[in-house]
PyMOL commands that place a pseudoatom at each C-alpha (Angstrom):
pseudoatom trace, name=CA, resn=UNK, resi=1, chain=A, elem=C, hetatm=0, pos=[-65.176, -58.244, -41.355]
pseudoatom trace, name=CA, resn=UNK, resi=2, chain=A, elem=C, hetatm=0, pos=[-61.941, -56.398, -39.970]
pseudoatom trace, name=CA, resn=UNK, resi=3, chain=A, elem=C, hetatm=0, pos=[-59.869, -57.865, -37.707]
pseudoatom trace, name=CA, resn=UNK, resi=4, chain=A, elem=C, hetatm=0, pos=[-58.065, -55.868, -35.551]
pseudoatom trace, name=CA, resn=UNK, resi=5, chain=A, elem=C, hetatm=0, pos=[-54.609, -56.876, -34.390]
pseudoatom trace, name=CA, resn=UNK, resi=6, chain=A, elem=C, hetatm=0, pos=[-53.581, -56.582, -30.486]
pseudoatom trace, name=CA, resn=UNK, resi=7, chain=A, elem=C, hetatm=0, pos=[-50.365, -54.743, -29.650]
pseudoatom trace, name=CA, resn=UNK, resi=8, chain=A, elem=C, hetatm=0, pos=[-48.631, -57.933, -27.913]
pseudoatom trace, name=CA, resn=UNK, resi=9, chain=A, elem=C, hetatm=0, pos=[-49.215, -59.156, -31.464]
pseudoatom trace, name=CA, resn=UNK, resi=10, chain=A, elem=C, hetatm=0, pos=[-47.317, -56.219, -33.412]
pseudoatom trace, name=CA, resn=UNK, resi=11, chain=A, elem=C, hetatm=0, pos=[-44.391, -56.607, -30.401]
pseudoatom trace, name=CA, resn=UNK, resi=12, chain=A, elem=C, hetatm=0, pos=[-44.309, -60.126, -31.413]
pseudoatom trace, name=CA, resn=UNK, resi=13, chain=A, elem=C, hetatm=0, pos=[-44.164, -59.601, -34.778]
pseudoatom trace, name=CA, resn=UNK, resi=14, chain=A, elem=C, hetatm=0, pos=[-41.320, -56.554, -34.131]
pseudoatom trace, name=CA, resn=UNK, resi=15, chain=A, elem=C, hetatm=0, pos=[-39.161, -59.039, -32.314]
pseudoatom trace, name=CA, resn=UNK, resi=16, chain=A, elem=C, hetatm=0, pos=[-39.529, -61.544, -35.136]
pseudoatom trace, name=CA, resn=UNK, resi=17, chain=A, elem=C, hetatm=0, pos=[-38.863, -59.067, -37.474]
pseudoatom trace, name=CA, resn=UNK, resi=18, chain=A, elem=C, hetatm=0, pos=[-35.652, -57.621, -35.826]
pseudoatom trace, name=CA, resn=UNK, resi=19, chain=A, elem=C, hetatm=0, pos=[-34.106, -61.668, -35.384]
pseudoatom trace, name=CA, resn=UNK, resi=20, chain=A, elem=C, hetatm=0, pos=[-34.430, -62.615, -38.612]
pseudoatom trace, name=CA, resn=UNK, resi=21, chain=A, elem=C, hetatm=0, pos=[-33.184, -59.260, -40.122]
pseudoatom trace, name=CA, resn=UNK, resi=22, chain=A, elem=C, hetatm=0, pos=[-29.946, -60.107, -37.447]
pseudoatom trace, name=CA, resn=UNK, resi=23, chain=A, elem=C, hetatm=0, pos=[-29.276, -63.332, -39.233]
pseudoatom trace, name=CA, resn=UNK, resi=24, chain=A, elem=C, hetatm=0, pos=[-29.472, -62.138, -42.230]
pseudoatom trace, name=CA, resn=UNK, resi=25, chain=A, elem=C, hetatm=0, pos=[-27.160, -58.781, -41.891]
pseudoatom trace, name=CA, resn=UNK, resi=26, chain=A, elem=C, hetatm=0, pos=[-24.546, -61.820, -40.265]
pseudoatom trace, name=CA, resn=UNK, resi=27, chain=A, elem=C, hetatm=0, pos=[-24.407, -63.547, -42.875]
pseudoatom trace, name=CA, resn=UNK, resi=28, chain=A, elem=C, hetatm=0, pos=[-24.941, -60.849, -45.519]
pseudoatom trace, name=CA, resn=UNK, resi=29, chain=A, elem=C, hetatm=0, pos=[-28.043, -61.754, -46.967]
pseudoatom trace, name=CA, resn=UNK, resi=30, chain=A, elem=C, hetatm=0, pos=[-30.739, -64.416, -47.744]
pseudoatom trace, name=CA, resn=UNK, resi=31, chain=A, elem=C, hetatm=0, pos=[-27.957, -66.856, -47.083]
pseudoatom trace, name=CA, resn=UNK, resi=32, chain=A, elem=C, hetatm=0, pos=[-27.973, -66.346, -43.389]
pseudoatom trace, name=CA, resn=UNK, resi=33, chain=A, elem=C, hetatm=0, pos=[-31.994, -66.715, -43.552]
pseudoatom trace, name=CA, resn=UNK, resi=34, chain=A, elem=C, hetatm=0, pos=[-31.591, -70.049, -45.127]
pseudoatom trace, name=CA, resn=UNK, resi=35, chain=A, elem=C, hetatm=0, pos=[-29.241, -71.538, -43.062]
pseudoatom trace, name=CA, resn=UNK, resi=36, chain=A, elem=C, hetatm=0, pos=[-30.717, -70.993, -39.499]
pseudoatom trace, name=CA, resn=UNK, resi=37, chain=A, elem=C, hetatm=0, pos=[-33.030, -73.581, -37.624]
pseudoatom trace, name=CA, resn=UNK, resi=38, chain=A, elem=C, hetatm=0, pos=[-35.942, -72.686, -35.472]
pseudoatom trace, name=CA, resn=UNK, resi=39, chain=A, elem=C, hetatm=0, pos=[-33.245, -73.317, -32.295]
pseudoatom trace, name=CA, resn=UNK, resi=40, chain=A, elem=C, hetatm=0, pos=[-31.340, -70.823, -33.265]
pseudoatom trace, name=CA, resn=UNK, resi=41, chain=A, elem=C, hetatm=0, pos=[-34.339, -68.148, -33.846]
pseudoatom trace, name=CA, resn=UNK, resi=42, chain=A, elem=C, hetatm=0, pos=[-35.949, -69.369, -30.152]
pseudoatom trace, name=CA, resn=UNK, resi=43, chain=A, elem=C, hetatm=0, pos=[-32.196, -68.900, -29.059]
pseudoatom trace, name=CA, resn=UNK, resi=44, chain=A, elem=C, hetatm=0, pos=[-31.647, -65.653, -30.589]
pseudoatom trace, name=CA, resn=UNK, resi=45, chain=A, elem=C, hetatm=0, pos=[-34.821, -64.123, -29.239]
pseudoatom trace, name=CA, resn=UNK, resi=46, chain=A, elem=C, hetatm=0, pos=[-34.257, -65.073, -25.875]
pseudoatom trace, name=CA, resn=UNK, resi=47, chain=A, elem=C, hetatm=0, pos=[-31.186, -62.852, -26.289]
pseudoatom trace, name=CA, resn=UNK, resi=48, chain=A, elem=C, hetatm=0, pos=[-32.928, -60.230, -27.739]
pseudoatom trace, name=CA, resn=UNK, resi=49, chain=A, elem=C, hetatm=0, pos=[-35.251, -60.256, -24.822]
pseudoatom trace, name=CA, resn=UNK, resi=50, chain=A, elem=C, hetatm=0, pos=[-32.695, -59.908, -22.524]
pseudoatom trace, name=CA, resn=UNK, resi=51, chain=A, elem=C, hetatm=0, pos=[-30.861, -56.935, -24.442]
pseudoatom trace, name=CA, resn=UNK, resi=52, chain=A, elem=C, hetatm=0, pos=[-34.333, -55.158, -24.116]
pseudoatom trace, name=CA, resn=UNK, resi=53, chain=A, elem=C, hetatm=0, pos=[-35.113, -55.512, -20.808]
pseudoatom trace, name=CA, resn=UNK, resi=54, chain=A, elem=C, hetatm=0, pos=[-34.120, -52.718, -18.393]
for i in range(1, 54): cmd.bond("trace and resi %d" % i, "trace and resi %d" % (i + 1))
show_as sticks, trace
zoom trace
């Protein structure tokens, strides 16, 4: 069977998506991906969040 994925799923999955492509255009690459920690992802997204809000 199909499942079907919810749209606060696919926003999730956008925000992920957009923070980890931020780390690694900082750091030029898969190196800034392999440095970061989940702190600084939680951290980063509560940033993003904030940017987004309006």
């Amino acid at each position: 069977s199909k499942k079907s994925t919810s749209i606060s799923e696919i926003k999730k999955a956008v925000v992920y998506g957009n923070v980890l492509g931020s780390f690694a255009v900082e750091k030029y690459g898969l190196d800034g991906l392999l440095r970061i920690k989940n702190g600084d992802i939680s951290k980063r997204i509560k940033i993003y969040e904030k940017m987004i809000r309006f």
